[in-house]
N, CA, C and O atoms as CSV, one atom per row, in Angstrom:
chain,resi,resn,atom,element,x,y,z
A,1,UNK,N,N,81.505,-39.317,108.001
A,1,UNK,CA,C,82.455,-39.728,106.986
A,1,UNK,C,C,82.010,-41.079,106.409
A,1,UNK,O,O,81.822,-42.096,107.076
A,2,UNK,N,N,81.897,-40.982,105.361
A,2,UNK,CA,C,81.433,-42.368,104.508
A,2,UNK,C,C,82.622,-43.255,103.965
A,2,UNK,O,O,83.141,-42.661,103.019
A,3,UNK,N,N,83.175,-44.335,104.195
A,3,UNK,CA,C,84.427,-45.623,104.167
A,3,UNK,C,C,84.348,-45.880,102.651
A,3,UNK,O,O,83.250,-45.480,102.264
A,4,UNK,N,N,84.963,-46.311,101.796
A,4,UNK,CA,C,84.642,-45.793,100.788
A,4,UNK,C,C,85.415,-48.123,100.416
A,4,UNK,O,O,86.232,-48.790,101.050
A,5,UNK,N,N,84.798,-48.369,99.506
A,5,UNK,CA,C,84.756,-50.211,99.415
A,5,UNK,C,C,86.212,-50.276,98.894
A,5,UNK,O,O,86.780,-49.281,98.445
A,6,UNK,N,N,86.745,-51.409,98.969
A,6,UNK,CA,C,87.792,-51.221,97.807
A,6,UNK,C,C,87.631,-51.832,96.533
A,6,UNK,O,O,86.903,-52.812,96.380
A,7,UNK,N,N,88.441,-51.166,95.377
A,7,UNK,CA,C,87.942,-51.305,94.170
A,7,UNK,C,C,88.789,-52.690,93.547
A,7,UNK,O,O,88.422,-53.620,92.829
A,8,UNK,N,N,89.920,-52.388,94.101
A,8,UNK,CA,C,90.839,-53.375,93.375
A,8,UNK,C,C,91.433,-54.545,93.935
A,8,UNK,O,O,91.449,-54.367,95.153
A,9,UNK,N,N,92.002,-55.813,93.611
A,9,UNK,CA,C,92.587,-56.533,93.995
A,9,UNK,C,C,93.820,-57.512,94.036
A,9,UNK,O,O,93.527,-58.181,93.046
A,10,UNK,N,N,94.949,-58.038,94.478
A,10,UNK,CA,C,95.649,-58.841,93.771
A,10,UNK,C,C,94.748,-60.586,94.027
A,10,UNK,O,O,94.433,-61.021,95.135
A,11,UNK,N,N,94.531,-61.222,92.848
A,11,UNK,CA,C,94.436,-62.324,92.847
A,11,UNK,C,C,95.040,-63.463,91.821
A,11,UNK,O,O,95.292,-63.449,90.616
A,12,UNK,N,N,95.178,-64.646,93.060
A,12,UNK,CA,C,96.320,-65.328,92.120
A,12,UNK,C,C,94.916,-66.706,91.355
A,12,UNK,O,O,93.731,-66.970,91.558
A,13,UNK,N,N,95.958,-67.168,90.520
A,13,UNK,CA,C,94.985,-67.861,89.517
A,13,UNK,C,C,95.649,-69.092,89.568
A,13,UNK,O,O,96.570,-69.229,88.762
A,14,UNK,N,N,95.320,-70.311,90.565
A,14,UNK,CA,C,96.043,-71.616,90.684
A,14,UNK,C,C,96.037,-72.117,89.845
A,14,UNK,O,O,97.013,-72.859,89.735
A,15,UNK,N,N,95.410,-72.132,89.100
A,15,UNK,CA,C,95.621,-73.413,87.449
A,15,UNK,C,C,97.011,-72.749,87.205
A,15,UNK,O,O,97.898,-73.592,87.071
A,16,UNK,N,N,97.369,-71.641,87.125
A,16,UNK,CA,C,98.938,-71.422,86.767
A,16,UNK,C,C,99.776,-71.337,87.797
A,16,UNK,O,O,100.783,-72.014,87.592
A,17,UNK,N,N,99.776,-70.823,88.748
A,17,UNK,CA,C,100.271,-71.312,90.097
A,17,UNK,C,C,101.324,-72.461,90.401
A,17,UNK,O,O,100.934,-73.620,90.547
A,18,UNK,N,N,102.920,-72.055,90.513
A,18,UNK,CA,C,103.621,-73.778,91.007
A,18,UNK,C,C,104.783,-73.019,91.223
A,18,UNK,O,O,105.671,-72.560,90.505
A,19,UNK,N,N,104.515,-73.022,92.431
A,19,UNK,CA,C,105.864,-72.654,93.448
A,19,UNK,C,C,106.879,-73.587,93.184
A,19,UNK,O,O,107.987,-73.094,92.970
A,20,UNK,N,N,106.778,-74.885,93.143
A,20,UNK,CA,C,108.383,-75.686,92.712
A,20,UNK,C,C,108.318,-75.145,91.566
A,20,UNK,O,O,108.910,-76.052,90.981
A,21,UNK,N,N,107.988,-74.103,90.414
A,21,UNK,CA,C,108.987,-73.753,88.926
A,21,UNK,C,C,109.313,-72.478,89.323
A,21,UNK,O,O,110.217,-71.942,88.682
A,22,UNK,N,N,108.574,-71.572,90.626
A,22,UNK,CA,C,109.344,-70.823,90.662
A,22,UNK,C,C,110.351,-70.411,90.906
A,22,UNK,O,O,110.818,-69.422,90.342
A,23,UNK,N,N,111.123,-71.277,92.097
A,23,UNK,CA,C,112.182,-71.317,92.729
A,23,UNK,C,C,112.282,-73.112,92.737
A,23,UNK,O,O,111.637,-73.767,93.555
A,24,UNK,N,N,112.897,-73.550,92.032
A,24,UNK,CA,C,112.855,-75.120,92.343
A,24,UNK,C,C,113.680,-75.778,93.599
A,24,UNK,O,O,113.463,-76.896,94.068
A,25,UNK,N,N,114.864,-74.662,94.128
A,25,UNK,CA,C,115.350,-75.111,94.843
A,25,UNK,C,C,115.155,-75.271,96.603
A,25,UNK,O,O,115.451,-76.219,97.331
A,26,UNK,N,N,114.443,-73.731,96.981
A,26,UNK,CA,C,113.642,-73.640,97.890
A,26,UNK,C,C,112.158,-73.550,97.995
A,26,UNK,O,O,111.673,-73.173,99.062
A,27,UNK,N,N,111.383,-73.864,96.979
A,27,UNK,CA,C,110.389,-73.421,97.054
A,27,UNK,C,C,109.606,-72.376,97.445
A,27,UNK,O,O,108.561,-72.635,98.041
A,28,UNK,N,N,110.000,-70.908,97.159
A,28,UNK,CA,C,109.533,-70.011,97.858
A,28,UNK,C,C,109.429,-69.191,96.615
A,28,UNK,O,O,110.192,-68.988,95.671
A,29,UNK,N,N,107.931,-68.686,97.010
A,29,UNK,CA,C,106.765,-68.154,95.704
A,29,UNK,C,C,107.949,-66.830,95.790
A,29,UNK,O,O,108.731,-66.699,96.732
A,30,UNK,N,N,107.872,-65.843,94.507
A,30,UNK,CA,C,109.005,-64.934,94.306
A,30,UNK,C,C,108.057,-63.421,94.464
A,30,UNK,O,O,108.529,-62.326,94.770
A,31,UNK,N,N,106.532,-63.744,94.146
A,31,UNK,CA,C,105.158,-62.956,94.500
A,31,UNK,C,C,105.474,-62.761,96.039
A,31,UNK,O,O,105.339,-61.659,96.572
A,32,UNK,N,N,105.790,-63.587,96.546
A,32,UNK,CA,C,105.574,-63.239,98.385
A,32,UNK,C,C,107.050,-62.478,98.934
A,32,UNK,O,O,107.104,-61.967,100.053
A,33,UNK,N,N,107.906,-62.480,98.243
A,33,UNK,CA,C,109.455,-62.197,98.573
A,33,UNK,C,C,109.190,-60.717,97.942
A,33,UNK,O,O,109.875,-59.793,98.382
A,34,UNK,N,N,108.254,-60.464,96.963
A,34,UNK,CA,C,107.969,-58.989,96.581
A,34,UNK,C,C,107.047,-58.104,96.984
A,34,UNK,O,O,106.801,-57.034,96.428
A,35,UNK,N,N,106.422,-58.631,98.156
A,35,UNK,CA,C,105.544,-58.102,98.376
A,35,UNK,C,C,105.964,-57.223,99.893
A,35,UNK,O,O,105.707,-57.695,101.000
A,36,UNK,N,N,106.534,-56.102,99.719
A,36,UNK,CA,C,106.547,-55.637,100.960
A,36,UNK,C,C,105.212,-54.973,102.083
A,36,UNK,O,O,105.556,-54.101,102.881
A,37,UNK,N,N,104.202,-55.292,102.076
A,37,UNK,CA,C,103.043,-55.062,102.772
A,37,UNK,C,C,102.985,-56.512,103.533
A,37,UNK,O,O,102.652,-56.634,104.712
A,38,UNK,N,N,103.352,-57.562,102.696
A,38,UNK,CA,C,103.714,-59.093,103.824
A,38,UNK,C,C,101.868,-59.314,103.952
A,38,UNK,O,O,101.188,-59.366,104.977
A,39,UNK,N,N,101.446,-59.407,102.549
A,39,UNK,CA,C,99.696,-59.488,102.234
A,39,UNK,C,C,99.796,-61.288,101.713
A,39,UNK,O,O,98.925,-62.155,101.648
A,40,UNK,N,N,101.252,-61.306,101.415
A,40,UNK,CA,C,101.323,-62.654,100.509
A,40,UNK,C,C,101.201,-63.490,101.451
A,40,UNK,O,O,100.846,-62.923,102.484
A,41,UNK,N,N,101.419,-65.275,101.634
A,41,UNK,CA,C,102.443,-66.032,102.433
A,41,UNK,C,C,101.751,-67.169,101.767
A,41,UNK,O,O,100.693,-67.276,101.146
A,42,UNK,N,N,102.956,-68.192,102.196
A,42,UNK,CA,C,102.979,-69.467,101.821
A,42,UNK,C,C,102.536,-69.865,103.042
A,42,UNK,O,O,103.331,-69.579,103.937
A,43,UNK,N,N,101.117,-70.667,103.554
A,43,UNK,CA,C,100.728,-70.207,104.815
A,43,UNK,C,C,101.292,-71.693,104.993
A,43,UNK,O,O,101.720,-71.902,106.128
A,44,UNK,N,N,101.382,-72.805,104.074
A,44,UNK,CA,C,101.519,-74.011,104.190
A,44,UNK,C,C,102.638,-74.755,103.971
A,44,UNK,O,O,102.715,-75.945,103.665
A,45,UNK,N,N,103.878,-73.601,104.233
A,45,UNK,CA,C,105.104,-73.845,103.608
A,45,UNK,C,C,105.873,-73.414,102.709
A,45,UNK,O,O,105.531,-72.421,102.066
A,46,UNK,N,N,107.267,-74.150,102.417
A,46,UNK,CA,C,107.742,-73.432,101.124
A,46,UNK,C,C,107.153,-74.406,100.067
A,46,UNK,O,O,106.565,-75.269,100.719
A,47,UNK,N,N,107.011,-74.730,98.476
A,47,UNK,CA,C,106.494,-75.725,97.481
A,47,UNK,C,C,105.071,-75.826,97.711
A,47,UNK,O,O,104.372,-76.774,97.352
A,48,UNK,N,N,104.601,-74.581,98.460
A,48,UNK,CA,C,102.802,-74.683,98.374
A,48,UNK,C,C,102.618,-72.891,98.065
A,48,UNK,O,O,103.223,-71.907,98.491
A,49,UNK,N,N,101.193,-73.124,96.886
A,49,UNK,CA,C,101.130,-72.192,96.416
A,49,UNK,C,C,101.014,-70.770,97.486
A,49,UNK,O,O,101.052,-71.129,98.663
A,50,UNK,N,N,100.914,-69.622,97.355
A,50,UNK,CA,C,100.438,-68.549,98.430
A,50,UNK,C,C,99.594,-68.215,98.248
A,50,UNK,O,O,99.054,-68.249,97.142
A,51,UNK,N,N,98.989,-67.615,99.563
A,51,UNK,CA,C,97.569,-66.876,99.185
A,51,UNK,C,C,97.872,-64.932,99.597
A,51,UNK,O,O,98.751,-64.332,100.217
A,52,UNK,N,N,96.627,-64.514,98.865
A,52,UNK,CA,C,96.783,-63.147,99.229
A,52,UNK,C,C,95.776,-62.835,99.783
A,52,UNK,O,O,94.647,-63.200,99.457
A,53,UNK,N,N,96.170,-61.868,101.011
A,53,UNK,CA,C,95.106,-61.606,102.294
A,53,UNK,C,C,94.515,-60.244,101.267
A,53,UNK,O,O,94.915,-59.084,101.365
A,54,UNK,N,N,93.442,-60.765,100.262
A,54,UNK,CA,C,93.102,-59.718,99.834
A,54,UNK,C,C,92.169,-58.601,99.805
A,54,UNK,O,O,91.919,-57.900,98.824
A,55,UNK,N,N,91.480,-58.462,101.453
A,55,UNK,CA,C,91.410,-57.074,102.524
A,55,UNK,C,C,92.593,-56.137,102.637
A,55,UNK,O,O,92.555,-54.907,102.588
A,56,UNK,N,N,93.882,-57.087,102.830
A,56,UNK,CA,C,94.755,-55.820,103.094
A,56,UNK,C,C,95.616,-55.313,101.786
A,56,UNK,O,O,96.297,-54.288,101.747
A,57,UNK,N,N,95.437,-56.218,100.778
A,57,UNK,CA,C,96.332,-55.776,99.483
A,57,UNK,C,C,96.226,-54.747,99.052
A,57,UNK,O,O,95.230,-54.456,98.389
A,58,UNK,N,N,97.268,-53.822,99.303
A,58,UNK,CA,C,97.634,-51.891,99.420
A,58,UNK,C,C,97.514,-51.983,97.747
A,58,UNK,O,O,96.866,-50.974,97.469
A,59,UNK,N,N,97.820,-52.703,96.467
A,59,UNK,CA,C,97.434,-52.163,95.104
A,59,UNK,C,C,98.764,-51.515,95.035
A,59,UNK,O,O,99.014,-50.343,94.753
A,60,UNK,N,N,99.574,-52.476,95.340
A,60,UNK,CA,C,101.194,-51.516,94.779
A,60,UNK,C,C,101.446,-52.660,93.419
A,60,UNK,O,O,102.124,-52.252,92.475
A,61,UNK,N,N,101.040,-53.671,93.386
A,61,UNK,CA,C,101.282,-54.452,91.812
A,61,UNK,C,C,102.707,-55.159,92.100
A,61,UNK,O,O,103.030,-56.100,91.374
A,62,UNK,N,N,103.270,-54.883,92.777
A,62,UNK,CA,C,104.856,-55.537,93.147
A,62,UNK,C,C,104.924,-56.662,92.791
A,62,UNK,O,O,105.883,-56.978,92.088
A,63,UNK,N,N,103.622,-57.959,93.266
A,63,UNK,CA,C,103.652,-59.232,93.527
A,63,UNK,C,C,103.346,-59.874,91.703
A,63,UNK,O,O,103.666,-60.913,91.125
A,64,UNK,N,N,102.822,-59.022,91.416
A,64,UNK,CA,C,102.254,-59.196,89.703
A,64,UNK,C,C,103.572,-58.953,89.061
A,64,UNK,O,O,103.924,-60.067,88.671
A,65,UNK,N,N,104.556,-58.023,88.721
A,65,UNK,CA,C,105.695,-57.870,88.419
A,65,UNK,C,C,106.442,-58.811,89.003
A,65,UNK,O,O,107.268,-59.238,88.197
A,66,UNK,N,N,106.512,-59.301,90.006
A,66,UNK,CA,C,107.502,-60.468,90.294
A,66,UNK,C,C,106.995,-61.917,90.158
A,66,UNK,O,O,107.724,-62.894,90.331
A,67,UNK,N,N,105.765,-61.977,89.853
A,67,UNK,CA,C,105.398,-63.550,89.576
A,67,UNK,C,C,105.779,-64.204,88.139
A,67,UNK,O,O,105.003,-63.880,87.241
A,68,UNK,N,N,106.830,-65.058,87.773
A,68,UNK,CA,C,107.041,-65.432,86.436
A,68,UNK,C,C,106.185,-66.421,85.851
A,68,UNK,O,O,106.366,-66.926,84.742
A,69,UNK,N,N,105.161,-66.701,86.710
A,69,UNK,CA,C,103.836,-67.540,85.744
A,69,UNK,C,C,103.048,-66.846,85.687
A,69,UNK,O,O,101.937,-67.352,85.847
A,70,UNK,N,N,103.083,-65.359,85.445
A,70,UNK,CA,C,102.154,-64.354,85.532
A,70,UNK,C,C,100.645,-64.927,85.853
A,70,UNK,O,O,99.676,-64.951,85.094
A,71,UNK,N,N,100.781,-65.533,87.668
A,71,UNK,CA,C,99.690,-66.545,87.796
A,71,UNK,C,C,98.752,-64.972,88.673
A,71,UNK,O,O,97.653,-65.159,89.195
A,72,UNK,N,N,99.322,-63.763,88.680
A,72,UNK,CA,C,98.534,-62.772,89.427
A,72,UNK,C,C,98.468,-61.693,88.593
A,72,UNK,O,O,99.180,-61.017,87.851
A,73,UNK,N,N,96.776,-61.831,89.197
A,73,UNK,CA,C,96.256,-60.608,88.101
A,73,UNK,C,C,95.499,-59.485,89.633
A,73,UNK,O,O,95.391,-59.508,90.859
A,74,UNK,N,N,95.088,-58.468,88.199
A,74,UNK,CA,C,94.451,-57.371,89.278
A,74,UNK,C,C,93.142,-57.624,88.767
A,74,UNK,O,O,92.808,-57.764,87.590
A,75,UNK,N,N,92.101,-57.684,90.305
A,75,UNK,CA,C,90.729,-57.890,90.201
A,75,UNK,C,C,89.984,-56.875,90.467
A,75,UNK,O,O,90.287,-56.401,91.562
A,76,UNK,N,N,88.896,-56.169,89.801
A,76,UNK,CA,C,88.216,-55.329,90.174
A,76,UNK,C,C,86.783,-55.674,90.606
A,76,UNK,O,O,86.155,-56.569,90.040
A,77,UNK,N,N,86.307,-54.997,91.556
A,77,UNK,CA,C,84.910,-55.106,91.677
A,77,UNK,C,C,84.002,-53.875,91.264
A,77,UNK,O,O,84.332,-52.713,91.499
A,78,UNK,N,N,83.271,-54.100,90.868
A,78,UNK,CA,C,82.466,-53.089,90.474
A,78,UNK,C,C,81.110,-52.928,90.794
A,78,UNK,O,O,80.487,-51.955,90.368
């Protein structure tokens, strides 16, 4: 059986990136609260950007629909 690479990715784009505008009051990215695979996290808190463990990102787009600095895009490799 041949494993086959993955094609796609979620990646976030820090120049737009700022967890205090997304939630100003708790700081908690609204990308990671949508992400039910739990690929997101604020590894450094709440008011710090998140990263995406993006080996395990299943390509459901959830975190892209819920980010309002549309700071996540989908990456392909080719």
């Amino acid at each position: 059986m041949q494993v086959q690479s993955k094609k796609t990715f979620a990646a976030i784009d820090y120049g737009m990136c700022d967890a205090k505008n997304c939630d100003p009051d708790n700081g908690v990215c609204a990308a990671v609260l949508a992400c039910t695979h739990k690929v997101i996290k604020q590894m450094d808190g709440a008011f710090e950007s998140p990263i995406i463990f993006q080996d395990l990102c299943m390509g459901c787009w959830d975190c892209i629909e819920a980010c309002p600095a549309h700071a996540i895009q989908i990456k392909r490799v080719t």
